[in-house]
C-alpha positions as CSV (number, residue, x, y, z in Angstrom):
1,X,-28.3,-19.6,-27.0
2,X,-27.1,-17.7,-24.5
3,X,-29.4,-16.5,-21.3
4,X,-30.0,-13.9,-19.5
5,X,-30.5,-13.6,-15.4
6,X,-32.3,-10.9,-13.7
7,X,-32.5,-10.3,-9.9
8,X,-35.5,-8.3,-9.2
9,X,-35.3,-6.9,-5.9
10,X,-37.6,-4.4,-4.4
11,X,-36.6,-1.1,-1.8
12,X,-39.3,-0.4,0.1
13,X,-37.4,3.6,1.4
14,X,-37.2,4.7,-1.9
15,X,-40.2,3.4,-3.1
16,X,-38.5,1.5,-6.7
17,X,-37.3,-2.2,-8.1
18,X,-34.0,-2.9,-9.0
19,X,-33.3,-4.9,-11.7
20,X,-29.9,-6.2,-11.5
21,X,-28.1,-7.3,-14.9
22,X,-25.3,-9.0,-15.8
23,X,-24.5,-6.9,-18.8
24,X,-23.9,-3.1,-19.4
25,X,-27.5,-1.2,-19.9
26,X,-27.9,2.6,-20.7
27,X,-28.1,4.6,-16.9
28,X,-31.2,5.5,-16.4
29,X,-31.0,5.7,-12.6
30,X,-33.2,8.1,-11.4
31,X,-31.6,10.2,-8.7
32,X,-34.9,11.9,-7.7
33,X,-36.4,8.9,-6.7
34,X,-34.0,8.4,-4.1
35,X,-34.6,11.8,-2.2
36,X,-34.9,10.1,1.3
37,X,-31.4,8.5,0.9
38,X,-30.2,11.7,-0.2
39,X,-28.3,10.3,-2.9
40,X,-26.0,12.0,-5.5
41,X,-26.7,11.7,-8.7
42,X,-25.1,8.6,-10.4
43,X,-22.9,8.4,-13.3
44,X,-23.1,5.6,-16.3
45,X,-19.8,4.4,-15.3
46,X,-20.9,3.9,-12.0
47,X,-24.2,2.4,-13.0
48,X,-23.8,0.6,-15.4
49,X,-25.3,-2.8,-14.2
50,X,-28.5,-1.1,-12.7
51,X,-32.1,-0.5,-14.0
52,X,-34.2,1.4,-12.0
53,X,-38.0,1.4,-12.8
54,X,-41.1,2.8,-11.1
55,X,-42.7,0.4,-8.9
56,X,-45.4,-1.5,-9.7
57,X,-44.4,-4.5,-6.8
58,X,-47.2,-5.1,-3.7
59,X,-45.3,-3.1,-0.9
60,X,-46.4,-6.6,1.0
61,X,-43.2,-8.4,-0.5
62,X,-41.3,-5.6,1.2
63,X,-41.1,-6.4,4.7
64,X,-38.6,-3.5,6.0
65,X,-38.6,-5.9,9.1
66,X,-36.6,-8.4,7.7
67,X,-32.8,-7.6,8.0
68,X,-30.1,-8.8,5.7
69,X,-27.4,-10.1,7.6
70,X,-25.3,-11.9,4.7
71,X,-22.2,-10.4,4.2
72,X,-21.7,-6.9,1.6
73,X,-20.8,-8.5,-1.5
74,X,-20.7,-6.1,-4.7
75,X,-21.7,-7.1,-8.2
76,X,-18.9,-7.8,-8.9
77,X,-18.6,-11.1,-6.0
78,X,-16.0,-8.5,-4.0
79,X,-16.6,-9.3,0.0
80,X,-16.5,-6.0,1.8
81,X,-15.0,-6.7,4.6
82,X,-13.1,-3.0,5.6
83,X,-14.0,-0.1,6.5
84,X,-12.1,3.3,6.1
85,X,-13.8,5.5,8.4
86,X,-12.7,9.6,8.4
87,X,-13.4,11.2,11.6
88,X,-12.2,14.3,10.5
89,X,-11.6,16.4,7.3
90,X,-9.1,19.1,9.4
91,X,-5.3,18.3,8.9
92,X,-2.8,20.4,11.1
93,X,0.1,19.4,8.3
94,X,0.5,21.4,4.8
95,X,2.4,19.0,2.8
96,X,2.8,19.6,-0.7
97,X,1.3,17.4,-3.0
98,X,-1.7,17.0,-0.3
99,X,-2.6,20.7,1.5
100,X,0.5,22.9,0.3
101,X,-1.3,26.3,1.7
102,X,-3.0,24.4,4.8
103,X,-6.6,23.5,5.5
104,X,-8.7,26.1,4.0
105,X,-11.5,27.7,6.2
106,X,-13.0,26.6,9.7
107,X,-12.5,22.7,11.1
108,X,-15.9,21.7,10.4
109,X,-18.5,21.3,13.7
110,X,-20.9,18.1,12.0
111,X,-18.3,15.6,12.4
112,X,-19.8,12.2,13.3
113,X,-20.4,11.6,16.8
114,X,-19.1,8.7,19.4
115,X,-22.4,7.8,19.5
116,X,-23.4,7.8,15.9
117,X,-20.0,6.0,14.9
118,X,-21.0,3.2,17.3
119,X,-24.1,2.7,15.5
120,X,-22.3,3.0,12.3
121,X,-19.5,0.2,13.5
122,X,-22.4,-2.1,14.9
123,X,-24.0,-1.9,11.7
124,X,-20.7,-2.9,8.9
125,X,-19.7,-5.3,11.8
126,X,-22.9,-7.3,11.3
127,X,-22.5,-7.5,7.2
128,X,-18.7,-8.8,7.5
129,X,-16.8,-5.9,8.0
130,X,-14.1,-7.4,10.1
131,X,-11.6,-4.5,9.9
132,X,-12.0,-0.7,10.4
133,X,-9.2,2.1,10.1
134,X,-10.0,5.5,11.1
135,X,-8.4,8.5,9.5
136,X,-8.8,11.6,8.8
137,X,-7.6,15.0,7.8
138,X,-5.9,14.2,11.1
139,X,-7.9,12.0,13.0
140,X,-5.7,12.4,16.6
141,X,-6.9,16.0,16.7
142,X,-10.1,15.0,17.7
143,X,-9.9,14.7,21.8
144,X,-12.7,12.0,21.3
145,X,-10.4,9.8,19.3
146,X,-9.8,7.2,22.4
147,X,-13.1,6.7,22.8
148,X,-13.6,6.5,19.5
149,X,-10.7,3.6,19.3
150,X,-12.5,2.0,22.1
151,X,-16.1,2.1,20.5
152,X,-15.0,0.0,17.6
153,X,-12.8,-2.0,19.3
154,X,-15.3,-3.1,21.9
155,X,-17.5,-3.7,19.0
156,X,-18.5,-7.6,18.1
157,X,-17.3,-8.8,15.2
158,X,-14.7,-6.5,14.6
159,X,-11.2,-8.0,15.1
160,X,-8.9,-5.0,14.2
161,X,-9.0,-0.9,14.7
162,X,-6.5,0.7,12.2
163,X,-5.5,4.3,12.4
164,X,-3.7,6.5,9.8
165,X,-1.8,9.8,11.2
166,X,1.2,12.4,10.7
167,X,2.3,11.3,13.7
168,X,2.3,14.6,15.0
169,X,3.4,14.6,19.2
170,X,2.9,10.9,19.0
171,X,4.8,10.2,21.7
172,X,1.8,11.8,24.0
173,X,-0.6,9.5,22.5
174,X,0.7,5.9,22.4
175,X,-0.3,4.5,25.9
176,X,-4.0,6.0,25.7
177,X,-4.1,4.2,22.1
178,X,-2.4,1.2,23.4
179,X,-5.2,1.0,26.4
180,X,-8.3,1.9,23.6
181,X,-7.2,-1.5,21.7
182,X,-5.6,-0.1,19.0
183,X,-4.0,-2.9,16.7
184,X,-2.2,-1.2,13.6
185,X,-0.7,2.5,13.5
186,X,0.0,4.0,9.9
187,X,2.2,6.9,9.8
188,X,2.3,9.1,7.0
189,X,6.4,10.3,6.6
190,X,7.5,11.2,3.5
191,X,11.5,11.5,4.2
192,X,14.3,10.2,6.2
193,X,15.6,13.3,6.1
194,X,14.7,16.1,7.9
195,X,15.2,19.2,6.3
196,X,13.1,17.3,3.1
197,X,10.3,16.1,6.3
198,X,10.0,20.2,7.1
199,X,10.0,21.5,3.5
200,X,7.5,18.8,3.0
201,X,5.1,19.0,5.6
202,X,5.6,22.5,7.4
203,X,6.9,20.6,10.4
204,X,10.3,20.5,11.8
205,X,9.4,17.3,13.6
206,X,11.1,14.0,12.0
207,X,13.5,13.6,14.7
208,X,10.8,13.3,17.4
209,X,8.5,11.1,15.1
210,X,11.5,8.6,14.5
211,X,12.0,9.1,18.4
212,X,8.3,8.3,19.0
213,X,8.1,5.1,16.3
214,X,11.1,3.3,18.2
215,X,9.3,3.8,21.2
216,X,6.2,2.1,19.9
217,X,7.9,-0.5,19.5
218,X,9.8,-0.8,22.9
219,X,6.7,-0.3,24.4
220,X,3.3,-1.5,22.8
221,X,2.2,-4.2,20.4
222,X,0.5,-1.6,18.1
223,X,1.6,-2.8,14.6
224,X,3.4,-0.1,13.0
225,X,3.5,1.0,9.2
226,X,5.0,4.2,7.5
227,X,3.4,5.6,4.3
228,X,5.7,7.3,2.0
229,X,4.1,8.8,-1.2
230,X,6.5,8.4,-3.9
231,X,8.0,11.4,-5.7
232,X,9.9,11.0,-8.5
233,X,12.9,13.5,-6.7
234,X,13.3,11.6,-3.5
235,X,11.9,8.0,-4.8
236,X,15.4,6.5,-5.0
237,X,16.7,7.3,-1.9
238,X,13.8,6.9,0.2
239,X,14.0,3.1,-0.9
240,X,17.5,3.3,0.5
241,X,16.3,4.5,3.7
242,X,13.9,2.6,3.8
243,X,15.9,-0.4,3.7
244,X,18.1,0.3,6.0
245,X,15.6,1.5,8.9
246,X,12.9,-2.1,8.3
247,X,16.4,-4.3,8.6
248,X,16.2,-4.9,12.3
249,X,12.8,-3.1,13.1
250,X,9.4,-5.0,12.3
251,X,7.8,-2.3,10.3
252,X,6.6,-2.6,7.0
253,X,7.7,1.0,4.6
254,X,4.9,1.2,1.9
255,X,5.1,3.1,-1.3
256,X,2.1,5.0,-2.4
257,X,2.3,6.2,-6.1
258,X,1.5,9.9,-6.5
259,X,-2.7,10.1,-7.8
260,X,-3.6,12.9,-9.8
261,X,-6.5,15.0,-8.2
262,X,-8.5,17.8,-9.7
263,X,-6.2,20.1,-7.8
264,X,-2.3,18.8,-8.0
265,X,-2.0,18.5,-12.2
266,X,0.6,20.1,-12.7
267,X,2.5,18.6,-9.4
268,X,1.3,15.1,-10.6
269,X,3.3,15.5,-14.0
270,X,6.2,17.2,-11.9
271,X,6.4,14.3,-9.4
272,X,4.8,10.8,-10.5
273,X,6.7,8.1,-10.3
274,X,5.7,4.5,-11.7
275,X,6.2,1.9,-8.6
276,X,8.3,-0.1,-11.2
277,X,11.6,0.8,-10.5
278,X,10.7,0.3,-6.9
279,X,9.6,-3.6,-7.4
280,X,12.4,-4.2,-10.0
281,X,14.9,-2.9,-7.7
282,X,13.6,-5.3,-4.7
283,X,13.4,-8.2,-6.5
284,X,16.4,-8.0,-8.5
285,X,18.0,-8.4,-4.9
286,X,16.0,-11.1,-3.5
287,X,13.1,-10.0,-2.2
288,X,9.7,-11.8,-2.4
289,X,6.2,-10.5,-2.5
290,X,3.9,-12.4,0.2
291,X,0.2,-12.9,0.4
292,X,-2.3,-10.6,1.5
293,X,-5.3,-11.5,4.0
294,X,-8.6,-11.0,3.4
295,X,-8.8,-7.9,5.2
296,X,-5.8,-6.0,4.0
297,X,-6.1,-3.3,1.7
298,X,-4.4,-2.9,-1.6
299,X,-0.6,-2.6,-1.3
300,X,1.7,-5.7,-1.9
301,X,4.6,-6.4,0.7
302,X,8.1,-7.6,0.1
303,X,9.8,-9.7,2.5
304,X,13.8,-10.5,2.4
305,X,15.5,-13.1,5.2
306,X,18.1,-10.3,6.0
307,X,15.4,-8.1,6.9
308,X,13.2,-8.3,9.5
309,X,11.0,-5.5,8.1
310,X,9.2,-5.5,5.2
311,X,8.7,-2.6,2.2
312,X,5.4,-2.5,0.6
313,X,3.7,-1.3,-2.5
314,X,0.8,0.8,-3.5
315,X,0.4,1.0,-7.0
316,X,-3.4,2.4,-8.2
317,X,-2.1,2.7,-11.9
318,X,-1.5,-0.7,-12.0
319,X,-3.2,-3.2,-14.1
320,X,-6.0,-5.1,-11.5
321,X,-5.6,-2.8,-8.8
322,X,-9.0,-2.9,-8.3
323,X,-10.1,-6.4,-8.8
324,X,-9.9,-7.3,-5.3
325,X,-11.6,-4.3,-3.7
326,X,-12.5,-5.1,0.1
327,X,-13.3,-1.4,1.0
328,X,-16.2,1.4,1.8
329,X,-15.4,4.6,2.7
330,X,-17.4,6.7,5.2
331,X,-16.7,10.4,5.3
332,X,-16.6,12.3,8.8
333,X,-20.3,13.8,8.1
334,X,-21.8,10.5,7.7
335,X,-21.5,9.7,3.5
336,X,-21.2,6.8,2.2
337,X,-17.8,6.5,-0.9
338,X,-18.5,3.7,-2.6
339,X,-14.9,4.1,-4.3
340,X,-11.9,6.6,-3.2
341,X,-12.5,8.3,-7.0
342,X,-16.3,8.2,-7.1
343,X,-18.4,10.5,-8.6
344,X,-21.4,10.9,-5.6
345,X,-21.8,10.4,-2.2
346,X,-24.8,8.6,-0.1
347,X,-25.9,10.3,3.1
348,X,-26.7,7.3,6.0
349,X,-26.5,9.9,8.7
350,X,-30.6,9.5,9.4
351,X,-29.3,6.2,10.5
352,X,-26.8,6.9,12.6
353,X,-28.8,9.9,14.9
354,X,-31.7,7.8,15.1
355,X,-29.1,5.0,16.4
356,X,-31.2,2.7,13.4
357,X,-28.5,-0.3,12.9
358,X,-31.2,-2.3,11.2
359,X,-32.4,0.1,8.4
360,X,-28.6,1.3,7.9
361,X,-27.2,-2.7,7.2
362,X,-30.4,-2.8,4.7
363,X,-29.3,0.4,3.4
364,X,-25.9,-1.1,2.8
365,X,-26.7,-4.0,1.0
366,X,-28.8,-1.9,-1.3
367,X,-25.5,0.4,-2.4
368,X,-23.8,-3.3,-3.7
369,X,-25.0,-3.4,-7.3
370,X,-23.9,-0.4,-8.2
371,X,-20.0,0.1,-6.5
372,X,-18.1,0.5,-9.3
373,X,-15.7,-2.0,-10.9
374,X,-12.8,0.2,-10.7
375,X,-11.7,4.1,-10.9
376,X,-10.8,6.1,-13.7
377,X,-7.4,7.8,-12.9
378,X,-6.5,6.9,-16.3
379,X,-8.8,9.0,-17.6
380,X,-7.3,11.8,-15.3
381,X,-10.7,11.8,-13.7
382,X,-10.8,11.7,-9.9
383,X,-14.2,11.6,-9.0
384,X,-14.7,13.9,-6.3
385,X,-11.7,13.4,-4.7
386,X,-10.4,17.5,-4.8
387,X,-7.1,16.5,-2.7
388,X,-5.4,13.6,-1.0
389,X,-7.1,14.7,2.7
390,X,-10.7,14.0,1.6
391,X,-12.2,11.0,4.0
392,X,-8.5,9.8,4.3
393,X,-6.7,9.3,1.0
């Protein structure tokens, strides 16, 4: 006889107890109960595990007093340990498969606040988040961004600030970013080639940016990665490229397969490209994958003793991409993604203008039973995720 284990837990904001199953149970979450968390509604598949019921618990068991300082694990026994922070939804580039006609209307005046991402940082840092990457849109066209770099740097508990960028005038930037603490840079480049970099992206810029990277590396110890989304026209050749450049520079060249979005069909059939070939081609020539750390995020590296760069992988069609999640999202108006393709969205921005670090790592722990398992780009369903620039990609 098998049994069953339930973990009642009570949440004194929204007033309801949480029964917490093991098994799948119909979704009967009630999204109007959660008015003062402003959250979205939520979806079976992202529910699935939890029963909401009316209260009937003495509010005395719910001291909101007592703060849950054990480190985010999901339902799943996932340890969230990164955060992917966007600072900005407004992109200066208009690549193809991401903003082909440009960002569409105004740059948006609520973006989050040094002030309230420091209270946001504090918070993740004390429930294990160990790793934080800022992006964007374009997160270096904020004028804020070094203080921002130096907020969660200077922030106990977290031992690495991230950033993800075009790379647009970069060579302006480095030695502010250097002095903020910044630990790893991700730029987003497409091509080798530089007419394919300016049909691309709009910008006639490659030669600087490859101008810029080398000079990273003469002249700080930011870690450097590129991000190359691979197309099924330029897949082959970018590998060789790729190759050649990470053979005496230490930069790993990462592979990010094409997603399908509610707004680039008809480019996803056009260009996807299964990261396959890539793999088979790398280890048909003696190239080994190594192991990732706690805190990295999803892409698998390939080493080679010839090479003193590495070329990485990021495959989110593949089989177990998801079992070892590490991630939350936080968009630059202060919601909470739960996955990149969720359905809903959880506003904590209360939190962060009332600089309330306590209620928001409560709050936090509160979101782990229902994170999802896994996304659904099978199933050609994206979530919310309208285009690759939404709280960064």
């Amino acid at each position: 006889m098998t049994a069953l284990i339930f973990i009642l837990f009570y949440d004194p904001i929204i007033g309801s107890a949480f029964l917490y199953l093991p098994v799948s149970k119909p979704d009967i979450f009630d999204p109007q109960a959660c008015s003062s968390l402003a959250l979205s509604s939520v979806t079976s598949s992202r529910a699935d595990h939890l029963v909401v019921a009316p209260s009937t618990i003495n509010n005395s068991i719910a001291d909101s007093s007592v703060i849950n300082y054990q480190p985010l694990t999901d339902g799943f026994s996932r340890r969230l340990t990164y955060l992917r922070l966007s600072i900005t939804d407004f992109c200066n580039f208009r690549c193809e498969y991401c903003l082909p006609n440009g960002y569409q209307g105004k740059r948006p005046t609520d973006e989050l606040s040094v002030a309230e991402i420091q209270t946001l940082i504090q918070a993740f840092a004390q429930v294990g988040t160990i790793k934080v990457r800022i992006t964007g849109g374009e997160p270096s066209i904020r004028r804020d961004v070094v203080d921002i770099i130096e907020a969660i740097k200077n922030t106990t508990g977290i031992e690495r600030v991230a950033m993800t960028s075009n790379g647009h005038k970069l060579g302006k930037h480095l030695a502010h970013w250097q002095a903020a603490g910044l630990n790893q840079l991700n730029i987003s480049m497409d091509s080798f080639d530089a007419d394919t970099f300016h049909q691309m992206t709009g910008f006639n810029t490659q030669p600087q940016l490859i101008k810029d990277m080398d000079t990273l590396l003469a002249t700080t110890d930011i870690k450097l990665k590129i991000n190359s989304i691979l197309m099924a026209e330029t897949a082959f050749q970018n590998l060789l490229d790729a190759m050649n450049y990470v053979q005496d520079r230490p930069v790993t060249f990462r592979f990010i397969e094409f997603m399908q979005t509610s707004d680039n069909s008809d480019l996803f059939f056009f260009f996807f490209s299964q990261s396959d070939m890539i793999t088979d081609y790398l280890l048909a020539r003696g190239w080994q994958s190594n192991a990732r750390g706690s805190a990295d995020g999803p892409a698998i590296e390939y080493s080679h003793p010839d090479y003193l760069g590495r070329i990485g992988m990021i495959a989110p069609y593949a089989a177990h991409f998801c079992d070892n999640c590490n991630r939350l999202r936080v968009s630059s108006q202060g919601k909470v993604h739960l996955c990149l393709f969720d359905d809903g969205n959880y506003d904590i921005r209360d939190y962060l203008q009332h600089n309330d670090v306590q209620g928001l790592v409560n709050t936090l722990h509160r979101f782990m039973p229902i994170k999802p398992e896994h996304h659904h780009l099978h199933e050609s369903n994206s979530g919310m995720m309208h285009n690759l620039s939404i709280i960064g990609g």
